[in-house]
VEXVO-371234 format. One line per 3 residues: number of its first residue (from 1); their letters; for each residue x, y, z of C-alpha. Coordinates in steps of 0.25 Angstrom, whole numbers, padded with zeros to 4 digits. Last residue first. Layout:
NUM = A = X,Y,Z | ...
END
This chain:
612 = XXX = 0367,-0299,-0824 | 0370,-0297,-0813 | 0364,-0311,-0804
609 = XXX = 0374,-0319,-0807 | 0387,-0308,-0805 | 0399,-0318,-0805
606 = XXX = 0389,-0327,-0813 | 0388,-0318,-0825 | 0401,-0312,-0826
603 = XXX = 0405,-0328,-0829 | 0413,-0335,-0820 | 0425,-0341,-0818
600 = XXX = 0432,-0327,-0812 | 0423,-0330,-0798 | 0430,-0342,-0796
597 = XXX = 0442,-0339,-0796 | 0439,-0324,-0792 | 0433,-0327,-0778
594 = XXX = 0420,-0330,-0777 | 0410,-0317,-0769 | 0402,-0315,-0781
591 = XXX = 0397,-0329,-0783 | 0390,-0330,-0768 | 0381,-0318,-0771
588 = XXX = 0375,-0324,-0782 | 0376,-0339,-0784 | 0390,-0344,-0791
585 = XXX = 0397,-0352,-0779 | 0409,-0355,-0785 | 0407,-0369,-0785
582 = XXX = 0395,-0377,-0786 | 0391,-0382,-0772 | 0378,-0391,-0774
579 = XXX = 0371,-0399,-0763 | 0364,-0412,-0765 | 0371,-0424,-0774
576 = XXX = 0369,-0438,-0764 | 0378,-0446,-0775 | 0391,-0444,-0780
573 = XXX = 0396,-0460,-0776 | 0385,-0466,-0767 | 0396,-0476,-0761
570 = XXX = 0411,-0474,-0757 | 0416,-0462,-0761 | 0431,-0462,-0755
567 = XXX = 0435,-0449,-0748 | 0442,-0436,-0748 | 0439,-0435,-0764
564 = XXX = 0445,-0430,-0776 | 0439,-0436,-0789 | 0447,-0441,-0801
561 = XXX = 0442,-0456,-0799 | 0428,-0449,-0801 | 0419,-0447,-0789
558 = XXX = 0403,-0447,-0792 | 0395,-0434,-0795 | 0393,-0436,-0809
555 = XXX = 0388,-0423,-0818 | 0378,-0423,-0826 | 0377,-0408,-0835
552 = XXX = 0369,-0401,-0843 | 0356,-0401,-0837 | 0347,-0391,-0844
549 = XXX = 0341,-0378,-0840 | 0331,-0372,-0851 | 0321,-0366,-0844
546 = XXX = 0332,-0360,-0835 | 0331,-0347,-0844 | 0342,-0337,-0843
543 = XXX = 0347,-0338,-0857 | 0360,-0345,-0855 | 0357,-0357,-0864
540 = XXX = 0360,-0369,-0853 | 0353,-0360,-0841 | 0350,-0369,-0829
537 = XXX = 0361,-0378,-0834 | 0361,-0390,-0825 | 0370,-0398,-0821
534 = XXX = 0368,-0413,-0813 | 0376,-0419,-0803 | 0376,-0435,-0804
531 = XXX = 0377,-0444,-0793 | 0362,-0446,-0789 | 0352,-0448,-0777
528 = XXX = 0356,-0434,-0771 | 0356,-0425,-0784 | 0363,-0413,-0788
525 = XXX = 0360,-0400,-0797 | 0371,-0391,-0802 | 0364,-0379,-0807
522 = XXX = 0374,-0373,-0819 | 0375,-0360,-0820 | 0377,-0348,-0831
519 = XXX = 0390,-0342,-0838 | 0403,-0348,-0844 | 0405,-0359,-0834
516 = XXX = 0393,-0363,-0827 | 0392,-0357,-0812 | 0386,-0367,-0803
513 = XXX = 0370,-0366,-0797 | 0365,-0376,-0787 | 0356,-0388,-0786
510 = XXX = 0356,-0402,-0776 | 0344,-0410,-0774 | 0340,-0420,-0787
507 = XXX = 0338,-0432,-0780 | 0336,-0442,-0789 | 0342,-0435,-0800
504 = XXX = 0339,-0424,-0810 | 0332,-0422,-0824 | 0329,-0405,-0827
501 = XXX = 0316,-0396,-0827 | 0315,-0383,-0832 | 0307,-0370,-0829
498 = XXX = 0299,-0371,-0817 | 0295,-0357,-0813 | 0301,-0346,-0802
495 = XXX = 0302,-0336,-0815 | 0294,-0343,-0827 | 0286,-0331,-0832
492 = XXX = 0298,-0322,-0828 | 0301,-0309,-0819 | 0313,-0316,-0812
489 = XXX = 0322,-0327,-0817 | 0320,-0339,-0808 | 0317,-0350,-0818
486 = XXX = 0316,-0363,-0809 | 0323,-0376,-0816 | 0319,-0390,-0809
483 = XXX = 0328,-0401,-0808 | 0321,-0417,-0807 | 0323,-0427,-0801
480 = XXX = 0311,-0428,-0796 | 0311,-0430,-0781 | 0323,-0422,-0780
477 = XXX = 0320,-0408,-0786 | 0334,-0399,-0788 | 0329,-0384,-0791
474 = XXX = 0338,-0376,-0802 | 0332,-0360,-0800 | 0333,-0351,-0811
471 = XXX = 0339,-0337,-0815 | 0344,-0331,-0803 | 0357,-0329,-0809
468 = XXX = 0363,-0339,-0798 | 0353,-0349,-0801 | 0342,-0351,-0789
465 = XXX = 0345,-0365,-0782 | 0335,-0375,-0780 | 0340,-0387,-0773
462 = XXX = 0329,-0399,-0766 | 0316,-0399,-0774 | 0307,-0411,-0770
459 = XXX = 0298,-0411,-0785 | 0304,-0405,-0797 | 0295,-0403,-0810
456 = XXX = 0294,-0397,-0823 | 0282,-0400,-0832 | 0270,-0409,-0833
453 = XXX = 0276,-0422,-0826 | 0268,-0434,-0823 | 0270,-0441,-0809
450 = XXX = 0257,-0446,-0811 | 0252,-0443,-0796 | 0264,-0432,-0794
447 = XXX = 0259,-0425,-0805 | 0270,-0416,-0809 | 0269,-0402,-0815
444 = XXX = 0270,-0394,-0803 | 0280,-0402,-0797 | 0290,-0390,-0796
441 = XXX = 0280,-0381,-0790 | 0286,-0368,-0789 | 0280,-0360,-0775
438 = XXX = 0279,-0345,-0776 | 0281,-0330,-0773 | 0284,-0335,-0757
435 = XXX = 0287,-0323,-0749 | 0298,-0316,-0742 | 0296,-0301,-0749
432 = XXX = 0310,-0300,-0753 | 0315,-0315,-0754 | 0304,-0319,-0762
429 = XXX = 0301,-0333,-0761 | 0300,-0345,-0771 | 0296,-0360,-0765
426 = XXX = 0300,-0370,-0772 | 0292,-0382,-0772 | 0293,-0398,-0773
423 = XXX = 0284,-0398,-0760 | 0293,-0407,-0753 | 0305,-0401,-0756
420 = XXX = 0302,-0386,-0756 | 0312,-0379,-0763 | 0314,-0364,-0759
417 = XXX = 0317,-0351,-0769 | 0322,-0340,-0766 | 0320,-0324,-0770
414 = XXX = 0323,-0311,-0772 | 0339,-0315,-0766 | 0348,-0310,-0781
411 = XXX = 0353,-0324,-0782 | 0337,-0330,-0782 | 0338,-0340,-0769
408 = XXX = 0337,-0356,-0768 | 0333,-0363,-0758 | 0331,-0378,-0752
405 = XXX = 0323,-0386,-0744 | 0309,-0382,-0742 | 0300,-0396,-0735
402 = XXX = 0287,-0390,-0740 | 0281,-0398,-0727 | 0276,-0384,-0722
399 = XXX = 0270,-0381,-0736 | 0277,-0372,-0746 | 0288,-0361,-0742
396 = XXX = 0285,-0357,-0730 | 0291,-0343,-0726 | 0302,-0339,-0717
393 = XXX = 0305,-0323,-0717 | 0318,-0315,-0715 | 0324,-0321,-0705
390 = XXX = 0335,-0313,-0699 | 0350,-0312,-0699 | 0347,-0296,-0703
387 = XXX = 0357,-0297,-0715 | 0357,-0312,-0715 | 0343,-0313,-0718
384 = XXX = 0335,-0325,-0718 | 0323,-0329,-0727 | 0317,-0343,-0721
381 = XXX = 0310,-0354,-0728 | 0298,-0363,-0727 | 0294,-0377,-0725
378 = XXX = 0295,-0381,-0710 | 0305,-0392,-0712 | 0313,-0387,-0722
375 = XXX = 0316,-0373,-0721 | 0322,-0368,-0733 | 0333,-0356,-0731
372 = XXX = 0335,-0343,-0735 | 0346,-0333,-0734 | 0347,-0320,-0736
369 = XXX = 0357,-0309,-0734 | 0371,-0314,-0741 | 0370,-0307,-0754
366 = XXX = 0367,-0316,-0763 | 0357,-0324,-0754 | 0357,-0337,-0746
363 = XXX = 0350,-0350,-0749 | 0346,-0361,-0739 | 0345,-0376,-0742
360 = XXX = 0340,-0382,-0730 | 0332,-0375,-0717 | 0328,-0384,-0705
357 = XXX = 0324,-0374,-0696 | 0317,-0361,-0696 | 0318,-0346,-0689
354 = XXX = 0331,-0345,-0699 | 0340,-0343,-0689 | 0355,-0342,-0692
351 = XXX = 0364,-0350,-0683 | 0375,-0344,-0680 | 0392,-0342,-0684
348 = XXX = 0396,-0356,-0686 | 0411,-0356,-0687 | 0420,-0358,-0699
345 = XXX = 0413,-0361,-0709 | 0420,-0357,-0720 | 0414,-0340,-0718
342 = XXX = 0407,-0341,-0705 | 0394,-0351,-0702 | 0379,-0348,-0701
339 = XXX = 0371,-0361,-0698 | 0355,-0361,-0702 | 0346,-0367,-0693
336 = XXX = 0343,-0356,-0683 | 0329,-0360,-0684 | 0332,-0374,-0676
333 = XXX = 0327,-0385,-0683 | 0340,-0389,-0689 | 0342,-0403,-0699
330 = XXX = 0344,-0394,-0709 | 0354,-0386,-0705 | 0356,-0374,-0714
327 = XXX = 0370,-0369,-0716 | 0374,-0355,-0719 | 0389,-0350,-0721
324 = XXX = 0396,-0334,-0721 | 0402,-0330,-0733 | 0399,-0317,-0729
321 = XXX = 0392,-0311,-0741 | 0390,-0322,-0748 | 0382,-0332,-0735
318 = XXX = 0386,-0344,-0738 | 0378,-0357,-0741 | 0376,-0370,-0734
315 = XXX = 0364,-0382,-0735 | 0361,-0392,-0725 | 0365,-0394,-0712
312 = XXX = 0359,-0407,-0707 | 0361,-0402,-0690 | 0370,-0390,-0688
309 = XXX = 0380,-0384,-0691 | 0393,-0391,-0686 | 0406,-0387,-0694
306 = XXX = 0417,-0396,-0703 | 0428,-0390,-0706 | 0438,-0389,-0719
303 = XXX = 0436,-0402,-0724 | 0445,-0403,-0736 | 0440,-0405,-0750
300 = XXX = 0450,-0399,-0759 | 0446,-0388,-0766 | 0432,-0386,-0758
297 = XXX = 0438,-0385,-0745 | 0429,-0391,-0735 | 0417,-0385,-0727
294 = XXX = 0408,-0395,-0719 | 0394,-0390,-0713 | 0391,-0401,-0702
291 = XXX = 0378,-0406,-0697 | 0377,-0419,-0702 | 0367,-0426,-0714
288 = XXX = 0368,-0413,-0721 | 0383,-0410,-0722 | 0385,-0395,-0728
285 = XXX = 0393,-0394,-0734 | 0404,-0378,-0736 | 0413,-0379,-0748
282 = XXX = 0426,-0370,-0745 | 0435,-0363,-0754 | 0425,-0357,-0763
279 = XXX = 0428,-0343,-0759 | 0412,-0338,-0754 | 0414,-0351,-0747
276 = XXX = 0407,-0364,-0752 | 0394,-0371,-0751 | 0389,-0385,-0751
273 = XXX = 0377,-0395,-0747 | 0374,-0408,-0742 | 0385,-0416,-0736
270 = XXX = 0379,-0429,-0732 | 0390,-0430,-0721 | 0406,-0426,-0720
267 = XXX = 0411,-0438,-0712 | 0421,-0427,-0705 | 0434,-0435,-0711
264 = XXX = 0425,-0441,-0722 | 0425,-0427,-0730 | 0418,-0433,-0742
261 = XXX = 0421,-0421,-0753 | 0422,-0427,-0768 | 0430,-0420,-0777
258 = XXX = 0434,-0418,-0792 | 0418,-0425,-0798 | 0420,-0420,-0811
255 = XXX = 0410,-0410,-0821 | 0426,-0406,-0827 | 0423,-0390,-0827
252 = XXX = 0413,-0389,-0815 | 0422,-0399,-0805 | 0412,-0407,-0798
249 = XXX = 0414,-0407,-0782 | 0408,-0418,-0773 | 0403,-0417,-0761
246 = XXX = 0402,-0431,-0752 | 0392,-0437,-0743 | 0388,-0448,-0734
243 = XXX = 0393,-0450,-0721 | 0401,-0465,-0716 | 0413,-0459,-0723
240 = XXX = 0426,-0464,-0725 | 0423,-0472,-0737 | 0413,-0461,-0745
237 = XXX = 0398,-0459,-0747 | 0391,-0450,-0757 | 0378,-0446,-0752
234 = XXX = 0378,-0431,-0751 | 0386,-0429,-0766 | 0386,-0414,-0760
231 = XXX = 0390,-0407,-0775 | 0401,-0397,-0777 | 0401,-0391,-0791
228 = XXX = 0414,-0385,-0797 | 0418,-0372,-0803 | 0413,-0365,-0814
225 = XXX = 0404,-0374,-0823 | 0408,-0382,-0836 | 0399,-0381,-0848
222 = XXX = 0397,-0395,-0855 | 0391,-0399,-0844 | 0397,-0415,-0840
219 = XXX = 0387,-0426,-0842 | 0384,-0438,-0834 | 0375,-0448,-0843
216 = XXX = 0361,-0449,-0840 | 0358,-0463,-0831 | 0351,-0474,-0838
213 = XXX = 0337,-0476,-0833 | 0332,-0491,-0832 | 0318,-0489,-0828
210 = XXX = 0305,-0481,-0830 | 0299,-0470,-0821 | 0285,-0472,-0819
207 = XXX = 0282,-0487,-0827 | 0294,-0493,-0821 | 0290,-0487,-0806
204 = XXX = 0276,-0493,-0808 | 0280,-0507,-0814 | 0291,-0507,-0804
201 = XXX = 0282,-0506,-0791 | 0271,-0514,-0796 | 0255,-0509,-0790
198 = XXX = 0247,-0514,-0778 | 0237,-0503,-0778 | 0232,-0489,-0784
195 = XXX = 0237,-0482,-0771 | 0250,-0490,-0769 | 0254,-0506,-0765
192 = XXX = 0268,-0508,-0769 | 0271,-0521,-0778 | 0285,-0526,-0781
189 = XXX = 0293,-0530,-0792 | 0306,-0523,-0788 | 0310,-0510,-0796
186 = XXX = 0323,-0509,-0801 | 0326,-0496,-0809 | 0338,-0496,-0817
183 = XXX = 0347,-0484,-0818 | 0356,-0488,-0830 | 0369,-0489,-0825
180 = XXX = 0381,-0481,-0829 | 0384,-0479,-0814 | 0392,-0465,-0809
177 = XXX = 0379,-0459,-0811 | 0372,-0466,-0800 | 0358,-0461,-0798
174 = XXX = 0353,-0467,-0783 | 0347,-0479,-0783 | 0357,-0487,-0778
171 = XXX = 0358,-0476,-0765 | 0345,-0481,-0759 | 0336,-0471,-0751
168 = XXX = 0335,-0460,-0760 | 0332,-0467,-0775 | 0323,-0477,-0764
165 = XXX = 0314,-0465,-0759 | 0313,-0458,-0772 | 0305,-0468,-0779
162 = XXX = 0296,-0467,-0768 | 0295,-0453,-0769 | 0294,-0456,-0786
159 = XXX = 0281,-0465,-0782 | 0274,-0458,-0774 | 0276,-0446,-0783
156 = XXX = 0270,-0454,-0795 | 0259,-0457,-0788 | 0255,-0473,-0786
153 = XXX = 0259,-0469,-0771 | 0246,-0459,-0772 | 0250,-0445,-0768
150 = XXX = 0250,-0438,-0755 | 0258,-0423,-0754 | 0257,-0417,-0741
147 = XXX = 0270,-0414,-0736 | 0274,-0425,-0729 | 0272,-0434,-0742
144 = XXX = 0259,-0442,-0742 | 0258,-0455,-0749 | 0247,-0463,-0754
141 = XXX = 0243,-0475,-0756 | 0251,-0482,-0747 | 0265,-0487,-0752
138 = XXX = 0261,-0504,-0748 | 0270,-0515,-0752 | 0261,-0523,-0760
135 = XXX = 0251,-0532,-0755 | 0243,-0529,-0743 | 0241,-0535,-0730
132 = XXX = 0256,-0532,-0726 | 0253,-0517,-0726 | 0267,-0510,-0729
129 = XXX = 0273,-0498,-0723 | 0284,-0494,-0731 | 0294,-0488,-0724
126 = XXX = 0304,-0477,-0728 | 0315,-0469,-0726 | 0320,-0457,-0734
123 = XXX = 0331,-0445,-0733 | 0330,-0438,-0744 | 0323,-0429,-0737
120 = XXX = 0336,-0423,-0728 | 0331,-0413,-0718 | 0315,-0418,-0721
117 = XXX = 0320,-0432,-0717 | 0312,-0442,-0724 | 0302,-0454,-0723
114 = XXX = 0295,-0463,-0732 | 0282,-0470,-0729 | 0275,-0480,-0738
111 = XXX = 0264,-0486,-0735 | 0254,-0493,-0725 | 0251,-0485,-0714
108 = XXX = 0257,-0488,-0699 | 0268,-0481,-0699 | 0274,-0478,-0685
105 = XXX = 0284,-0468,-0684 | 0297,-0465,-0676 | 0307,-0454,-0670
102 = XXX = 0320,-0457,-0666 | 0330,-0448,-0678 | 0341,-0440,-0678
99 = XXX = 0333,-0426,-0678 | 0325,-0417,-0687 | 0310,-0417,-0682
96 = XXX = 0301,-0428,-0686 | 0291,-0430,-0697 | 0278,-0441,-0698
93 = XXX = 0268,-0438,-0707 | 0263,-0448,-0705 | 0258,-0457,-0692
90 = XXX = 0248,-0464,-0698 | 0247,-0464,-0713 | 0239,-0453,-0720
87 = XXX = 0245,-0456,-0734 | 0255,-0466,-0736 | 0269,-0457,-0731
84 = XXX = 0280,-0449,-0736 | 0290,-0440,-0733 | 0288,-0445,-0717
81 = XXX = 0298,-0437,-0711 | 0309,-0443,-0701 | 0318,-0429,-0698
78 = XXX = 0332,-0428,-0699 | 0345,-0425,-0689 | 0360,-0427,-0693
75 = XXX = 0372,-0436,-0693 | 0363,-0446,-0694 | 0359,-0460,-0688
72 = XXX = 0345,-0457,-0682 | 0334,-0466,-0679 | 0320,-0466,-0686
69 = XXX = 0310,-0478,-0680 | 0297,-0482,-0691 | 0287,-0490,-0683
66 = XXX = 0279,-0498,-0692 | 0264,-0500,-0687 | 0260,-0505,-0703
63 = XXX = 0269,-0515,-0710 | 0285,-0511,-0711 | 0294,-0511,-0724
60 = XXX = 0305,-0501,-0723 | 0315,-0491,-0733 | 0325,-0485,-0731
57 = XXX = 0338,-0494,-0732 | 0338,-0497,-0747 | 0346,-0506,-0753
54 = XXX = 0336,-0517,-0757 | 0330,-0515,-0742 | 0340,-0512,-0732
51 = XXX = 0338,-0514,-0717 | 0346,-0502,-0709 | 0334,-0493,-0710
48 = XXX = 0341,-0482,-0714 | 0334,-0468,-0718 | 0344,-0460,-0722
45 = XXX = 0347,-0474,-0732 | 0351,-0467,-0745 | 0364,-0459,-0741
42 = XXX = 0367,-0461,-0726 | 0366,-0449,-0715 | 0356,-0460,-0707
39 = XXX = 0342,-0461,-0701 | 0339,-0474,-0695 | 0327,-0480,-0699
36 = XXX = 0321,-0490,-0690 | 0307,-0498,-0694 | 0298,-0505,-0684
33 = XXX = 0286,-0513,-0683 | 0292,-0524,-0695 | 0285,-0535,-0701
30 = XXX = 0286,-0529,-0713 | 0300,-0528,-0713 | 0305,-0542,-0715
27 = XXX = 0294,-0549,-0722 | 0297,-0536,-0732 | 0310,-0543,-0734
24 = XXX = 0304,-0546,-0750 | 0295,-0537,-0753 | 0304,-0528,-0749
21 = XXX = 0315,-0530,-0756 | 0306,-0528,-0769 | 0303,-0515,-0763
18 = XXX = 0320,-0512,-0761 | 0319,-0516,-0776 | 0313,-0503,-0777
15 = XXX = 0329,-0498,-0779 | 0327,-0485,-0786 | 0337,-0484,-0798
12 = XXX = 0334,-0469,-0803 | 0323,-0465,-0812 | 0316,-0458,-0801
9 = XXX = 0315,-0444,-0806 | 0319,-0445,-0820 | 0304,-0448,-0824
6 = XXX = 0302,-0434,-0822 | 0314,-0429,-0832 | 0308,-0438,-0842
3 = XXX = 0294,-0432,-0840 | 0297,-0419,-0841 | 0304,-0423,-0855
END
């Protein structure tokens, strides 16, 4: 069954007949000495060559002495970082600081070489380097990823990274829902030269991961939830547009689409992630790819204002004692990174200094005092407190190029978690005595070589929220695909251990915790490269023990004819899932302070998760 789920990673249409493509015009790029890429706010080609290969815009042929150029046409800043690279090339790593672009490289190894945005790492570009002299479009023998890691290009890593190169960079092969389709692979016949030789790129990707894969049925839970869920459908585009980006709302009873959010008149861009006042009135997003945090009207969909914070502002939550707003930015290298706002934003109030930059998905305590934040660029988190308005400590959280993105907190504030992307980590610390009490490995039992699976695994986790009774922690992984179950009951054998593992999507990014109708939660868990929402039951039989948790429900994030909308989708229906608002907000120390509609729709239970 492991197994199954593994395989699941990368059985999504990947368009490699961009490789048969090459073969064919590589005559026209492999006499080139210089490659553009212009940075964009555009779904699937962020790094846009302007030149497109079998549908794919990202991707360069060049012979040795290539110089690579980065331009910028976005609405914010990002950094040019070498993801991967063949082993000891000239030149590597190479990393920039966050800006809109100007800077250059020159690659002079044969292989392949795939660059990112540490802001925003699904963003990918790539150049193949190719030795004319030798058959085969050459990949190196091995790769290196900036933080380290080398493995063969046969390896089963090597191959799932490349993989997931083409699912990201070419909207065809994202997951489409809407389509009863059977997903089939094309693979080009075309040879690639690796560490054990010239070998067949489909016979090697057909013997790995198989073909022809029909798409799971959607399914509605047969529970309903409280409420409705509000997911940032990030790379859907719409007619009076020229940004990406939508939220949709799903009704919790019905499991329909009722609203899509496009907001053309302010060109609303790569919204990201959500939040909502202490009434529920308002939702608070965040647009990434801008500097803008939007607030509308959650009933109807009206822009209310639309405020300047700063530069790729990423994740926003409330403080519950003062309903007061906090917005990373991302993109900021200043230490005072972290935007204060009043109550419905209606002013920004300061800067909060957190004595780093670059901070992500923050999490903030039941009782308004704490709140920590994921530092991206220089590996580690900061504890601050709103009490003393002081930092509290700031500690590394695995190596330097850990890349920590998001956070989750224990409801009662003894500890948080932080999920380390490139180390496919989650670092556990103490909130009392401000150490680390240990690192989970979540590709513990996967060989990266053989790519067989021994037991749970997530690799590149992105959201890991902690449930609101503290009993276990759902952790979207988006290399794999996969869903990772922490047990986080205190004083057990398995506390802070693996427990479960579930099938996602390409992309699996987005998770938070929703009340479920009758008593207990359901984890909603969203994926970029796919239109679908899944629901997870972290609990189905109620005895407390996530070792159990099942996906009950499939839910399609695509506009029906029923629909409300302030726009007209256009392409990329329901696709880009990251942040998830489900509404009431039913976390400790937020769930007390809702107002007696929605309050009155839950159990004793959740009004009070953590007295019990």
């Amino acid at each position: 069954m492991l197994r199954y789920f593994f395989n699941r990673i990368f059985n999504a249409t990947v368009s490699l007949s961009i490789l048969l493509a090459m073969s064919t015009v590589g005559s026209a790029f492999a006499g080139d000495n210089e490659i553009k890429f212009e940075l964009t706010d555009n779904p699937g080609r962020w790094f846009d060559r302007g030149v497109a290969v079998a549908g794919n815009r990202s991707i360069a042929i060049a012979t040795p002495g290539v110089r690579v150029k980065f331009s910028g046409n976005s609405n914010t800043v990002h950094t040019r970082t070498s993801l991967i690279y063949p082993t000891g090339a000239a030149n590597m790593p190479f990393n920039t600081e966050p800006t809109k672009g100007g800077d250059e490289v020159v690659l002079n190894t044969p292989g392949l070489y795939v660059f990112t945005c540490s802001i925003h790492p699904y963003m990918f570009g790539a150049v193949i380097v190719d030795n004319p002299n030798t058959s085969g479009l050459d990949l190196g023998s091995s790769i290196s990823l900036i933080n380290g890691i080398t493995v063969p290009t046969s390896s089963d890593l090597a191959t799932r990274l490349l993989r997931t190169f083409f699912i990201a960079t070419n909207p065809a092969n994202w997951q489409n829902y809407a389509s009863s389709t059977p997903w089939h692979i094309n693979y080009p016949n075309v040879d690639v030269r690796v560490d054990i030789g010239v070998v067949n790129l489909p016979q090697v990707l057909n013997a790995r991961y198989k073909n022809d894969i029909s798409l799971e049925a959607l399914e509605n839970p047969k529970t309903p939830a409280v409420g409705e869920i509000w997911v940032a459908t990030q790379f859907e585009t719409t007619q009076r547009k020229n940004k990406p980006g939508t939220v949709s709302s799903v009704d919790g009873t019905s499991w329909q689409v009722t609203r899509k959010v496009a907001l053309p008149s302010i060109q609303m861009n790569n919204p990201h992630n959500m939040w909502t006042d202490k009434n529920q009135t308002v939702i608070y997003v965040t647009q990434w790819f801008d500097k803008k945090l939007t607030v509308y009207d959650r009933k109807t969909g009206a822009l209310i204002r639309n405020i300047s914070v700063g530069e790729a502002p990423a994740h926003v939550m409330t403080l519950t004692d003062s309903d007061r707003i906090h917005i990373t930015n991302n993109g900021d290298t200043r230490t005072d990174s972290v935007m204060e706002l009043s109550p419905l934003a209606t002013n920004v109030l300061r800067r909060v200094d957190i004595g780093r930059g670059n901070p992500h998905a923050h999490w903030m305590s039941h009782d308004g005092k704490m709140m920590v934040t994921p530092n991206v660029l220089t590996g580690d988190t900061t504890q601050y407190n709103f009490r003393s308005n002081s930092i509290e400590a700031i500690l590394p959280v695995s190596g330097p190029l850990s890349h920590p993105l998001a956070t989750g907190m224990m409801p009662d504030a003894s500890k948080y978690y932080v999920a380390n992307l490139l180390d496919s980590t989650i670092t556990v610390v103490d909130m009392k005595t401000h150490h680390v009490i240990k690192h989970i490995n979540l590709i513990e039992h996967y060989d990266p070589i053989k790519g067989t699976v021994s037991g749970p695994v997530g690799a590149l986790p992105i959201q890991t929220p902690v449930s609101p009774d503290g009993k276990n922690m759902v952790t979207a992984n988006t290399l794999t695909g996969t869903i990772t179950i922490v047990d986080t009951r205190p004083g057990l054998a398995t506390t802070d251990e693996i427990v479960a593992m579930l099938p996602c999507d390409p992309g699996c990014h987005g998770v938070q915790y929703g009340a479920k109708k009758g008593g207990g939660y359901y984890a909603y868990v969203s994926s970029k490269f796919s239109n679908r929402m899944l629901v997870v039951d972290p609990d189905p039989n109620g005895d407390g023990d996530p070792a159990d948790a099942a996906v009950v429900g499939k839910i399609g994030l695509f506009a029906k004819s029923t629909t409300a909308r302030d726009d007209v989708i256009a392409t990329n229906a329901g696709m880009g899932g990251q942040g998830i608002l489900p509404i009431p907000l039913v976390y400790n120390g937020w769930v007390q302070n809702l107002p007696a509609d929605w309050s009155n729709q839950l159990t004793a239970a959740q009004r009070n998760p953590i007295k019990q």
